[in-house]
C-alpha positions as CSV (number, residue, x, y, z in Angstrom):
1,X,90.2,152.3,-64.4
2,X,87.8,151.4,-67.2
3,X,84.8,152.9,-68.0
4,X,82.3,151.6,-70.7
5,X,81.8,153.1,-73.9
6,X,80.2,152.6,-77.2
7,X,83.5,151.9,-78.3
8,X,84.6,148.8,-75.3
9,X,82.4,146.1,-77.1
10,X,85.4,146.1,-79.7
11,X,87.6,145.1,-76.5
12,X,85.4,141.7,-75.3
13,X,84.7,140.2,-78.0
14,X,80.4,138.7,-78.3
15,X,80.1,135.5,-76.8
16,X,77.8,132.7,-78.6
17,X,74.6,132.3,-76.3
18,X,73.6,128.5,-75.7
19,X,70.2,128.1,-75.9
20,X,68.9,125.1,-73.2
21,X,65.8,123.3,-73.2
22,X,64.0,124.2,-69.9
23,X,63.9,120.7,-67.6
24,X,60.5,119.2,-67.4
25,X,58.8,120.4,-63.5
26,X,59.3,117.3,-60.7
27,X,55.6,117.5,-60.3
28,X,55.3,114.4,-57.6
29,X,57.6,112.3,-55.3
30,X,57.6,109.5,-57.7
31,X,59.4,112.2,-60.5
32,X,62.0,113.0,-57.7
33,X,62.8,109.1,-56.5
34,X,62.8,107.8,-59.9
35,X,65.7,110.6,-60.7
36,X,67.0,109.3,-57.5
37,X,67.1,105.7,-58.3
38,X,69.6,106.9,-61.5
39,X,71.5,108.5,-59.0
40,X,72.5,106.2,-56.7
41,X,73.6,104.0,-59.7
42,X,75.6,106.2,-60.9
43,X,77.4,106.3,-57.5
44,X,76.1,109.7,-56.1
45,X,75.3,110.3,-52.1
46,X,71.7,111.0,-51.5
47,X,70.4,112.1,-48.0
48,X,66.9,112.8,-46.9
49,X,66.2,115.4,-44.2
50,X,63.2,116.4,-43.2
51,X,62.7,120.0,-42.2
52,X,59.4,122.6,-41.8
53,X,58.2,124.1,-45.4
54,X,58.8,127.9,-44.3
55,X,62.9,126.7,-43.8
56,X,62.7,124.5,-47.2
57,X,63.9,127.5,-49.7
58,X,66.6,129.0,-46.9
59,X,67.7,125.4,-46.8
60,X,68.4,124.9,-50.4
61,X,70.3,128.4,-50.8
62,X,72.3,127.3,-47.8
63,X,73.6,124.1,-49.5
64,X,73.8,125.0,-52.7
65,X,76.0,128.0,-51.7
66,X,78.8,125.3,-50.7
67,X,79.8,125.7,-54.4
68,X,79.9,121.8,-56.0
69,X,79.3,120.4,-52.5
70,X,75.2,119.2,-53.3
71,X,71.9,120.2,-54.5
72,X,68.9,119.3,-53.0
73,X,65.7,118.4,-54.7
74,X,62.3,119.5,-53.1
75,X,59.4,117.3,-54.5
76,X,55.9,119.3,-54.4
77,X,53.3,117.8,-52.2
78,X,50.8,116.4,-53.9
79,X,47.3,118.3,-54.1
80,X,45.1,115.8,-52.6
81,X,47.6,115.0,-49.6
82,X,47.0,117.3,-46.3
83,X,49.5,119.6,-45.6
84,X,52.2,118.0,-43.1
85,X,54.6,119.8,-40.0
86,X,57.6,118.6,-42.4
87,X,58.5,118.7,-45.6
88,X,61.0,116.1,-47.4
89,X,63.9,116.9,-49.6
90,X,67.1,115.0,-50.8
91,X,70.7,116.6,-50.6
92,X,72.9,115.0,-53.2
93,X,76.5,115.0,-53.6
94,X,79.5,113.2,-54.5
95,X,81.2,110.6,-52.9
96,X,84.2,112.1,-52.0
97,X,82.5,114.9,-50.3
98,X,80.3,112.6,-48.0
99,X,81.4,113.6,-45.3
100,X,81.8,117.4,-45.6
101,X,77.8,117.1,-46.0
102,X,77.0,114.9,-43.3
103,X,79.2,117.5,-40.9
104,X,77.7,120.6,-42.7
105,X,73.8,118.4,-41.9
106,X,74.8,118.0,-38.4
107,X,75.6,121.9,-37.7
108,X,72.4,123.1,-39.3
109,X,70.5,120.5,-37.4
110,X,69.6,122.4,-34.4
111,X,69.5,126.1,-36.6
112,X,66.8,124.3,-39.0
113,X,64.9,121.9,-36.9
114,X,66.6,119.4,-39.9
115,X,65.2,115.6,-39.2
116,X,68.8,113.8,-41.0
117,X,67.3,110.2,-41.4
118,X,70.6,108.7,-42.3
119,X,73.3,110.9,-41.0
120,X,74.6,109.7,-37.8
């Protein structure tokens, strides 16, 4: 067993830390389908599902804890629309795991109250 010391830095040695510029904030729907529209270009899988706010965050840890399966993008609501019973988000993912989305989609349908506009 290994315990810490002053002297187990020696052992690993530092790493060099990456400094990233923080992404600009998707502040509207148009941010989120313009990024969209590059994304189906490029050949990636977008799905919209429409779900109740409250579920929106447990949704997104759910999918994005697929490791490399997709990540979803939740635009904010604007501030002069009236809050709605659903909220819209795209799942996107890769073409060769289409359909291990689209089955994952259908078994949280009836957990999340999900609305999959284009999953049969």
């Amino acid at each position: 067993m290994h315990f810490a010391n002053r002297n187990s830095f020696a052992l690993y040695p530092r790493r060099e830390v990456c400094l990233i510029a923080p992404r600009p904030l998707m502040q509207t729907t148009d941010d989120v389908q313009e990024l969209l529209a590059h994304t189906i270009e490029d050949g990636m899988v977008v799905r919209w599902v429409r779900l109740p706010p409250p579920e929106v965050a447990y949704f997104k840890s759910l999918i994005e804890s697929h490791q490399g399966l997709a990540f979803v993008l939740a635009p904010r609501r604007p501030a002069h629309q009236a809050p709605t019973n659903l909220s819209a988000v795209a799942v996107v993912s890769t073409p060769a795991q289409k359909t291990e989305l689209d089955e994952l989609l259908v078994d949280l349908r009836e957990e999340l109250a999900l609305h999959l506009d284009d999953v049969a």
